[in-house]
N, C-alpha and C positions, 0 to 999 in steps of 0.2 A: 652771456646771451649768444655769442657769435659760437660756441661751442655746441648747445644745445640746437642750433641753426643746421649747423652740419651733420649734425648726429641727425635731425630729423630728415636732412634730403638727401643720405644717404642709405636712407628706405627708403626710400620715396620711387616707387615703380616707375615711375612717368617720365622721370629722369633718364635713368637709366634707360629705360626704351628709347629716347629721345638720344641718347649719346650710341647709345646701338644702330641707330639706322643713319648717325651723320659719320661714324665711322666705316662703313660702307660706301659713304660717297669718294674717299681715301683710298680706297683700298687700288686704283694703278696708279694713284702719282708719288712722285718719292717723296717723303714726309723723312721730316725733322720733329723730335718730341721734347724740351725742355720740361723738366717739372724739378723743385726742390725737394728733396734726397726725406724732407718732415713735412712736406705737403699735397702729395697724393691722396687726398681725404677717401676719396672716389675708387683708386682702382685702376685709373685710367689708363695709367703707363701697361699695367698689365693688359687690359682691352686693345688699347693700340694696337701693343704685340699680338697679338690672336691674331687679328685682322689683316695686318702688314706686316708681317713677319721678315721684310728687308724692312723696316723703319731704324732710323737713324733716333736711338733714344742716348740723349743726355740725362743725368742726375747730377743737378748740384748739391754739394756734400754740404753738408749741416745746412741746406736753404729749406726754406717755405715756402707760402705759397706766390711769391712773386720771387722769384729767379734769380731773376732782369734786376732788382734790385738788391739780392744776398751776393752776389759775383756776377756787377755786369760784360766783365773782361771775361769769362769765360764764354757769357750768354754771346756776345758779339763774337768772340773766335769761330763757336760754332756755328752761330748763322751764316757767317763771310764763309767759312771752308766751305759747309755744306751748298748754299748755293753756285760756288762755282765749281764743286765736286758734281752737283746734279747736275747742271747746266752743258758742261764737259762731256756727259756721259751719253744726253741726247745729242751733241754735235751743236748744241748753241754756244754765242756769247752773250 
């Protein structure tokens, strides 16, 4: 079921329009992308990059669709670097 789920809402027009126009609300802050290396159903990592082509994309290798749970030591590396990488770069702490 959860297979056929995905297969249908990734036709699914309305979606996709919907992730088109909140990817534009991104497109000047620095953005961080996690997604598992087997669970980009979507596309998305590739959208991201269009959109914010400085986007900071992570793949976790042989993950799914939660990350956060296939390697949380990598998922937390990169949010720690990356926030005080971006953080740094506008002059905050």
């Amino acid at each position: 079921a959860m297979h056929r789920m995905f297969t249908d809402a990734a036709r699914n027009h309305t979606i996709h329009a919907a992730a088109e126009t909140a990817l534009h609300e991104f497109a000047q802050r620095p953005l961080l992308t996690i997604f598992g290396q087997l669970g980009d159903y979507f596309g998305f990592q590739r959208q991201w990059r269009r959109h914010h082509p400085d986007a900071l994309q992570v793949t976790v290798r042989r993950g799914l669709h939660f990350p956060m749970c296939d390697n949380p030591v990598v998922v937390a590396n990169q949010l720690h670097n990356w926030h005080h990488d971006s953080h740094s770069l506008r002059g905050e702490r």
